[in-house]
N, C-alpha and C positions, 0 to 999 in steps of 0.2 A: 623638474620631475625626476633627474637623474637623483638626487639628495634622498628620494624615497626607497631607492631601492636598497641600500646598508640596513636600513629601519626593517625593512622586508623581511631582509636575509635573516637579520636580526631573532624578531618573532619566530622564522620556520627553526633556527637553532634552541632556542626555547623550547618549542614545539614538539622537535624532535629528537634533543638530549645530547645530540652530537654534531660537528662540523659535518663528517662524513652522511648521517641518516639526512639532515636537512640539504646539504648538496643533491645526494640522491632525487628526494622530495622536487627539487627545483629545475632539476636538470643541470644541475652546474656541477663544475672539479671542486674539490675540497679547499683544492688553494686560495677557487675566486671566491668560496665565501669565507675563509679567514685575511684574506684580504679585504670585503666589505668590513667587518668587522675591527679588524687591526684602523681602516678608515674612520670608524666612527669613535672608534677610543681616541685617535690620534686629533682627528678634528678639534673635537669637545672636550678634550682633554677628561675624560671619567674613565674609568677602569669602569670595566662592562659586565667581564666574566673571569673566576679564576679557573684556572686553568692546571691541569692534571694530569698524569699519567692516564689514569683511569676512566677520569669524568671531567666536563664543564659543567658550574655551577655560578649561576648568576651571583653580582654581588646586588646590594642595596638601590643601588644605583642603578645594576639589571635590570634589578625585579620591576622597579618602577616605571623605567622606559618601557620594560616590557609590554607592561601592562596598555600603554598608550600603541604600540606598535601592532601587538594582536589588533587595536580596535581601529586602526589603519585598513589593517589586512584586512578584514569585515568590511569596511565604507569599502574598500576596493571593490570585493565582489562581489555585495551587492549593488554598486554603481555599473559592473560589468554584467551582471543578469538582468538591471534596466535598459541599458541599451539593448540587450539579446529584444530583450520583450515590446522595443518601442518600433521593430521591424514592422513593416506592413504587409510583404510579402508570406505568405501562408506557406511557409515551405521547411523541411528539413525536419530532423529525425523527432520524433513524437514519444517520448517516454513515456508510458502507462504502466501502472502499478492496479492490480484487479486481483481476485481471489480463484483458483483450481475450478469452483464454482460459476461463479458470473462468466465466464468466456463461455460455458454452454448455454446462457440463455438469448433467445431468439432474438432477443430486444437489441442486446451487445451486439451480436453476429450482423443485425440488418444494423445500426450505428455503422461497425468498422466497416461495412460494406460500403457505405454509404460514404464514407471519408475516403474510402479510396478513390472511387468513382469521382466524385467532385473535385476533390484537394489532393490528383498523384504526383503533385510536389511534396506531401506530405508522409512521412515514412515512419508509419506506427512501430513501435518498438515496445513489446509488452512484460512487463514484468511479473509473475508471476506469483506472489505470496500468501498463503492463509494467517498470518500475520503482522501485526502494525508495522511499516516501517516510516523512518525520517523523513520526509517527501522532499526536504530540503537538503540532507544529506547526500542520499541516494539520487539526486538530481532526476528528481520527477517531477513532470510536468503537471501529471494530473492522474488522481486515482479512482476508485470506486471502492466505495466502502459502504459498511450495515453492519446492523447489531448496537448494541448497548455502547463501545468503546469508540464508533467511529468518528466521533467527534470528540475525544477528549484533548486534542490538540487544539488549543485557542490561536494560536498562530495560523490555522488553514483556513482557506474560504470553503467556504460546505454548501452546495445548492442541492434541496431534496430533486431525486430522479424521480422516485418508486416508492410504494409499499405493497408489498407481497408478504400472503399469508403460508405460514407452515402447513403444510401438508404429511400424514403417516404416509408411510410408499413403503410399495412391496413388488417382487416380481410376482408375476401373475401363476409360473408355478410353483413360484414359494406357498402363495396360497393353496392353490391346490392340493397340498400335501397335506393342509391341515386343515380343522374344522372352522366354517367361517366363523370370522370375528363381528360381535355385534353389540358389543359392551365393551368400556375399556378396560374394565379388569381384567379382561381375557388379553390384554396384549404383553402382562408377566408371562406370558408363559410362551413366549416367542423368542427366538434370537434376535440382538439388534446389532445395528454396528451406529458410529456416532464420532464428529469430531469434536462435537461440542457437550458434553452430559446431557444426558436427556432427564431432563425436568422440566415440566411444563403443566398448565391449567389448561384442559379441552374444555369445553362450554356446547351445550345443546338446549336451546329453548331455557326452561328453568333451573336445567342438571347443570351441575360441575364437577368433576376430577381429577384431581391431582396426580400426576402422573411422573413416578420415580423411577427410573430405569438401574438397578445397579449394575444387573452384570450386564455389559453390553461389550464389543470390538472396537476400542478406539482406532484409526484412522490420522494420520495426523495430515491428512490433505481431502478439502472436503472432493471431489473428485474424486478418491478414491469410494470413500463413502456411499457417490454416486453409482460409480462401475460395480461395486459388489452390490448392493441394491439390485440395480441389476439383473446380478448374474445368478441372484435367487441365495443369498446369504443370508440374508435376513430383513427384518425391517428397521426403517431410520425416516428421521426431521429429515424433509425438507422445503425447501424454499419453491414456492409452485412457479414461480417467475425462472427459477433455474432446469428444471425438470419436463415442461409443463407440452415441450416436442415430445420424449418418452411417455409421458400419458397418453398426450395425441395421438401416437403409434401403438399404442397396447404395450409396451416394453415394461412400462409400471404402471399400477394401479393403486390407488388412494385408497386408504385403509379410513372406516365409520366417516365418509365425506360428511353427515349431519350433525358431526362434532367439530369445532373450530377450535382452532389455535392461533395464539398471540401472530401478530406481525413481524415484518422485520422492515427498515428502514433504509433505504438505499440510498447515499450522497455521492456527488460528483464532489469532489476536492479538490482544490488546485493550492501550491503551497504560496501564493503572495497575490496579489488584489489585483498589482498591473498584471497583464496574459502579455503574451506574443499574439502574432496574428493565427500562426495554426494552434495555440491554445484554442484561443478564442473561439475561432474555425469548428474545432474538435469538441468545445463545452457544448455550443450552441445545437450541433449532429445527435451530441449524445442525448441531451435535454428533450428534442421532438421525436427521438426514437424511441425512447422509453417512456413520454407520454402516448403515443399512439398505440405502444403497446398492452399499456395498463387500460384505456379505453378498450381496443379489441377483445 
C-alpha cells in the first residue's frame, strides 16, 4: 500500500501546478512530496516532471502516468465513500442541499422534525441554494429539488416527493389598495417581483392565457420573493406547497384561485445508489412526509 502514496502525491502535483500548492492540498512540507516524487523518478527510472524556476510541467512520460494516477485518486475515494455508506449505524452529520423556498414548507419542517425526534444521532446540516449544485462535489448527501432542471444530472438517484401547483399570491393589503382582480389581463397592471420570469399558461374550464410579465423585481433568492410578497410589494408564482402556512393565516391570498397553473415537480436526490444508514434513515422521513402532506 505504501508504493501508492508517490502515485498520489503524484496526481495532487498535477492537480495543483506546484510542489508547494499540492503539499498545501495534502497536509504535507514541500520536501515530503518532492521527495515522493524524486522516489518515483528514482525507482522507475523516467523523468516525471521538468522542472523550473517558474513552473513544473509534466513530461510525456508525466502526462501518461498522470493520467493513470488521477484515476487511482478516484477508485480511492470512491472506495472510501463506500465504506462511509456500508455503515449501519444512523448517525453523524447529514448534509442537505434544499432551495430559500422548500425550508418553509410544512411538509420539510414536520420531515426535519421528525428526523430529529427519531434519528438524534443524526445531525442535519443544511445547505442552502437557489441554484444547481455538484452534490458530489459539495459532499451532499441528499437534496431536494424542482423545476424543469432538477434532473438534468444523469449521475443522481431522483425519487419523485411532490407535485405542487403554482399559485398568484398577494398580500391581502396589496389588494386592498386596488381594484379587484378578476381577469388575467388585469394582472399587467400590478407590480411583481419574481426569481424565476414570470411566463406561464393559466387555464379555467375552456379559457387559456398567456401570461408575460415584463417588468417585474427580480429577487435572486426565492425567499426573498416570498418575504416581500408578504410585506405587500407586489404580486409573484408561487409554489402552494411552499406558502400554503401563509395562506392558512391570511398573510397571503391567492390571486383568480379558478385559474390554474402548471405544476412543479419535487425530487429527493441523493448523489450514488448505495446510502449510508442516516441516508437512508433521512430518504425514507422525507418520502412519508411529504406524501402525507400532499394527501392532507
Amino acid at each position: 500500500m505504501q508504493d501508492t502514496k508517490p502515485l498520489l502525491v503524484f496526481a495532487a502535483v498535477l492537480e495543483h501546478g506546484s510542489m508547494n500548492a499540492a503539499a498545501a492540498a495534502l497536509g504535507m512540507t514541500p520536501s515530503a512530496v518532492s521527495q515522493h516524487i524524486n522516489r518515483l523518478e528514482s525507482v522507475h527510472g523516467i523523468k516525471l516532471l521538468n522542472r523550473s524556476t517558474r513552473r513544473l510541467t509534466p513530461t510525456n512520460a508525466g502526462r501518461t502516468l498522470g493520467s493513470y494516477c488521477r484515476r487511482l485518486r478516484d477508485t480511492l475515494d470512491q472506495t472510501h465513500t463506500a465504506i462511509v455508506n456500508l455503515k449501519t449505524e444512523p448517525a453523524g452529520e447529514l448534509h442537505m442541499a434544499l432551495t430559500s423556498g422548500v425550508i418553509q414548507a410544512p411538509a420539510f419542517q414536520t420531515a426535519l422534525a421528525r428526523l430529529q425526534h427519531e434519528y438524534p444521532q443524526i445531525r442535519p446540516v443544511l445547505h442552502l441554494s437557489d441554484t444547481l449544485e455538484n452534490l458530489q462535489q459539495a459532499q451532499i448527501d441528499m437534496a431536494i429539488r424542482g423545476g424543469e432542471r432538477a434532473l438534468d444530472d444523469p449521475n443522481l438517484v431522483a425519487r419523485h416527493l411532490v407535485t405542487w401547483p403554482y399559485q398568484i399570491c398577494a398580500a391581502p393589503d396589496y389588494l386592498a389598495q386596488h381594484p379587484p382582480i378578476t381577469r388575467p389581463e388585469q394582472l399587467h397592471a400590478h407590480r411583481w417581483l419574481h426569481f424565476a420570469p414570470v411566463r406561464t399558461t393559466l387555464h379555467c374550464r375552456n379559457e387559456s392565457y398567456f401570461l408575460d410579465i415584463a417588468d417585474s423585481m427580480y429577487c435572486n433568492q426565492i425567499a426573498a420573493v416570498h418575504s416581500l410578497t408578504v410585506s405587500g410589494f407586489g404580486l409573484s408564482e408561487q409554489v402552494i406547497g411552499e406558502v400554503e402556512a401563509l395562506v392558512a393565516d391570511g398573510r397571503l391570498k391567492i390571486v383568480l384561485p379558478e385559474w390554474t397553473l402548471p405544476p412543479v415537480n419535487l425530487y429527493l436526490v441523493t448523489p450514488y445508489r448505495v446510502q449510508s444508514a442516516k441516508t437512508e434513515a433521512a430518504v425514507q422521513i422525507f418520502q412519508e412526509s411529504f406524501t402525507q402532506g400532499e394527501r392532507v
